[in-house]
C-alpha positions as CSV (number, residue, x, y, z in Angstrom):
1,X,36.2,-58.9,20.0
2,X,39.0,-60.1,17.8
3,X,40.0,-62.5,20.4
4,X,36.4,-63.8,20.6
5,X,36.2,-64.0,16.7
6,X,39.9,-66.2,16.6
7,X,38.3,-68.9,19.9
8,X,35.3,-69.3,17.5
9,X,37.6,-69.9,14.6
10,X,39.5,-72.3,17.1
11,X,36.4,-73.7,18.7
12,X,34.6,-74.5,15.6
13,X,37.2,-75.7,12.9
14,X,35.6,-77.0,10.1
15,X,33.0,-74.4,10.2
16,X,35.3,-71.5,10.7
17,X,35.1,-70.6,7.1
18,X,31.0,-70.0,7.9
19,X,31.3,-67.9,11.2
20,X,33.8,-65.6,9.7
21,X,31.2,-65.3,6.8
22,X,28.6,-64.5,9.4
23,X,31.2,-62.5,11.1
24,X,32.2,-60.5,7.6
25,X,28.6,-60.3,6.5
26,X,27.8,-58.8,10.2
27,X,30.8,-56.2,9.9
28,X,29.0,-55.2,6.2
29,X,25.6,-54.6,8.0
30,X,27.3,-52.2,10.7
31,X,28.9,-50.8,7.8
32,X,26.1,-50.4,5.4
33,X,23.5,-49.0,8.6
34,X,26.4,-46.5,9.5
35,X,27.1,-45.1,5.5
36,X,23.3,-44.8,5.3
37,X,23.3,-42.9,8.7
38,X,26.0,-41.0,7.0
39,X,24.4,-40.6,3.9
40,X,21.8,-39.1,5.4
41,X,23.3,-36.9,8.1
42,X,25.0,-35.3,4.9
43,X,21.6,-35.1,2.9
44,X,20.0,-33.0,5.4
45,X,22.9,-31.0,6.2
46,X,23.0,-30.0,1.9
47,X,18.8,-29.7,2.6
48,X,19.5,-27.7,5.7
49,X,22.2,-25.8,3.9
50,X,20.1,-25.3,0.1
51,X,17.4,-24.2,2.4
52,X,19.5,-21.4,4.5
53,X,20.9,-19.9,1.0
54,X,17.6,-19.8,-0.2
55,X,16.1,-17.9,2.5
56,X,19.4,-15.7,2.5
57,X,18.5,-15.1,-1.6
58,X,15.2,-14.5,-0.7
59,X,15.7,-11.9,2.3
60,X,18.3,-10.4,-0.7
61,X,15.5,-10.4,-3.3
62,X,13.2,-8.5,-0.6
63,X,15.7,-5.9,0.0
64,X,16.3,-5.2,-3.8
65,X,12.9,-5.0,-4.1
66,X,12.3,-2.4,-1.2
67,X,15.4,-0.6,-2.5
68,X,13.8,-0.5,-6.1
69,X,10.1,0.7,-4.8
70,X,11.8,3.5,-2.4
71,X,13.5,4.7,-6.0
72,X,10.8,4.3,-8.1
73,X,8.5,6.4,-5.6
74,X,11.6,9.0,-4.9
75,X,11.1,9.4,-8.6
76,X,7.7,9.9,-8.8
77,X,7.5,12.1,-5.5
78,X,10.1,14.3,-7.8
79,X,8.0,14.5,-10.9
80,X,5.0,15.3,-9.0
81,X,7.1,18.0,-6.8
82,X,8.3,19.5,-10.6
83,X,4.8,19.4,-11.8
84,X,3.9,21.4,-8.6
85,X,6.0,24.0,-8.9
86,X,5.4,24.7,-12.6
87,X,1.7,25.1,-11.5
88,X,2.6,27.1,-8.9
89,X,4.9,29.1,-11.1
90,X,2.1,29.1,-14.4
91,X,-1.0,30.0,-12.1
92,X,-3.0,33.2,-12.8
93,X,-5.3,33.9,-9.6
94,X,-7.3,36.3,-11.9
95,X,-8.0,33.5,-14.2
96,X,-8.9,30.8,-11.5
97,X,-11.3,33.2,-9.8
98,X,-13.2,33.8,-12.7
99,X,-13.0,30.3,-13.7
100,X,-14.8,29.7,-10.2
101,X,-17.0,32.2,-10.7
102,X,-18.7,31.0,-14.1
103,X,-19.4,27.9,-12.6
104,X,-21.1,29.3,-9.5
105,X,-23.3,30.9,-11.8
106,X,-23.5,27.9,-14.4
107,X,-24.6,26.0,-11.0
108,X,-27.3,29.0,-9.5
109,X,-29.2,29.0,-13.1
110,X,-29.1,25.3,-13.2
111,X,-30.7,25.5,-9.9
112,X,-33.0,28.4,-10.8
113,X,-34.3,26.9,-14.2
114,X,-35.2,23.1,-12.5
115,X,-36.7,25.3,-9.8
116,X,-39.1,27.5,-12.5
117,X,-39.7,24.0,-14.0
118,X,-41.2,22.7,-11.0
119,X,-43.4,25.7,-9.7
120,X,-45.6,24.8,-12.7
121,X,-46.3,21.0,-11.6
122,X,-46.6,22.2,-8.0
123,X,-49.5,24.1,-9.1
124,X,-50.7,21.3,-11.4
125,X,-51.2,19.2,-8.5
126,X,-52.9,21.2,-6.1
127,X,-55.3,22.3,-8.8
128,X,-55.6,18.5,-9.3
129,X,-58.3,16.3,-7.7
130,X,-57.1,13.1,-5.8
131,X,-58.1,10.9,-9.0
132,X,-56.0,13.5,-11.2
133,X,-53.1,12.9,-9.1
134,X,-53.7,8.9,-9.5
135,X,-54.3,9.2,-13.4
136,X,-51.5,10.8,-13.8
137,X,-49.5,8.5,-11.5
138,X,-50.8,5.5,-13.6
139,X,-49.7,7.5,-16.8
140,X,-46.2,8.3,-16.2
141,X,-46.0,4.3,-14.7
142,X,-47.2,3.4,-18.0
143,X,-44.9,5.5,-20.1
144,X,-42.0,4.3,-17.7
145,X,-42.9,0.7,-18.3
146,X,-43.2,0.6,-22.0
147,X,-40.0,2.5,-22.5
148,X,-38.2,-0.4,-20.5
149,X,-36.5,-3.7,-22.6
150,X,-37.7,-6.9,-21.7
151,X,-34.6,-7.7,-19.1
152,X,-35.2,-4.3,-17.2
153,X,-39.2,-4.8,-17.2
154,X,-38.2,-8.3,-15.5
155,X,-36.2,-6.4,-13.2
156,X,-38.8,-3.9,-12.5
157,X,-41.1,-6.5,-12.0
158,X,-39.3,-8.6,-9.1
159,X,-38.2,-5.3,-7.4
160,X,-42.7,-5.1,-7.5
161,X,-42.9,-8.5,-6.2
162,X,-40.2,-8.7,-3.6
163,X,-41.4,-5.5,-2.2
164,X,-45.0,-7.3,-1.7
165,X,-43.4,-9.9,-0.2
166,X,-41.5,-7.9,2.3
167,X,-44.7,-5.9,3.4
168,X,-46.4,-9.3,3.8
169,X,-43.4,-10.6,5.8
170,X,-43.8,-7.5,8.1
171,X,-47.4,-7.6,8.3
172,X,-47.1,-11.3,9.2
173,X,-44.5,-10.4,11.5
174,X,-46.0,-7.1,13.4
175,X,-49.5,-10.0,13.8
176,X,-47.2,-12.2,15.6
177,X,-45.5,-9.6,18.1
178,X,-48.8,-7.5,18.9
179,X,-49.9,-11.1,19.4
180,X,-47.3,-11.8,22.2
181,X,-47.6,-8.5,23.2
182,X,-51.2,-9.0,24.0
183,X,-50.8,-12.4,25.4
184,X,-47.9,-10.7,28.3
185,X,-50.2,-8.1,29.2
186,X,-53.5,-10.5,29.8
């Protein structure tokens, strides 16, 4: 190459002075396209590297932070296990039993008092014609209906509505399959 670069300098004379300009201007392209080459072969090996340390911090962060939740629970496993034994060591069988036993019987004349309530309206409605029972249906709706605020008696009121709907749907719905129905069988 040099020997090409010093026959052009021969060759050419006068415009030596431009060729090795060309020449020097060529060598500082190479060199500029290798340093940025360079330049970036070393940027991604410091990306490459930044990123491999912080994977390496995080894996370290997600060990400490096992490590810490395996103490923190080996510490509450121990508390609990403490409070165990102390009500282990503080329990009275006697007491628990009888403890037990008043609420059985709290719970059996619960059961027997809502069941002496009831006999009463049993009778009431078989001594009841069937406009009684519907009076009385229309009645308790009322009284339901005017203890209610304004957003519940909205409520109340779409549950009525959507409820029609639904039967509708159905009805409009069991029309159309008896209708098939029909129409496979003839």
């Amino acid at each position: 190459m040099i020997n090409n670069l010093i026959n052009l300098i021969v060759k050419y004379g006068t415009y030596g002075g431009a060729v090795t300009a060309a020449v020097t201007m060529d060598g500082n392209r190479i060199t500029v396209i290798n340093d940025n080459k360079f330049g970036q072969i070393n940027m991604n090996q410091k990306e490459r590297e930044a990123l491999e340390n912080k994977n390496l911090l995080e894996d370290k962060v997600q060990e400490e932070l096992i490590q810490t939740k395996n103490k923190v629970n080996m510490v509450n496993y121990k508390e609990a296990a403490d409070e165990h034994y102390k009500a282990q060591i503080s329990f009275n069988k006697d007491e628990y039993n009888k403890f037990e036993l008043e609420k059985a019987n709290k719970k059996l004349m619960g059961a027997t008092s809502a069941r002496k309530l009831a006999e009463p309206r049993v009778e009431e409605l078989k001594n009841l014609d069937l406009s009684g029972i519907f009076s009385s249906l229309y009645n308790n709706y009322l009284e339901f209906i005017s203890n209610l605020s304004g957003d519940k008696l909205v409520c109340v009121f779409n549950i009525i509505i959507d409820g029609l709907v639904f039967s509708s749907f159905l009805t409009v719905l069991g029309i159309m399959l008896s209708e098939q129905v029909i129409n496979k069988i003839t």
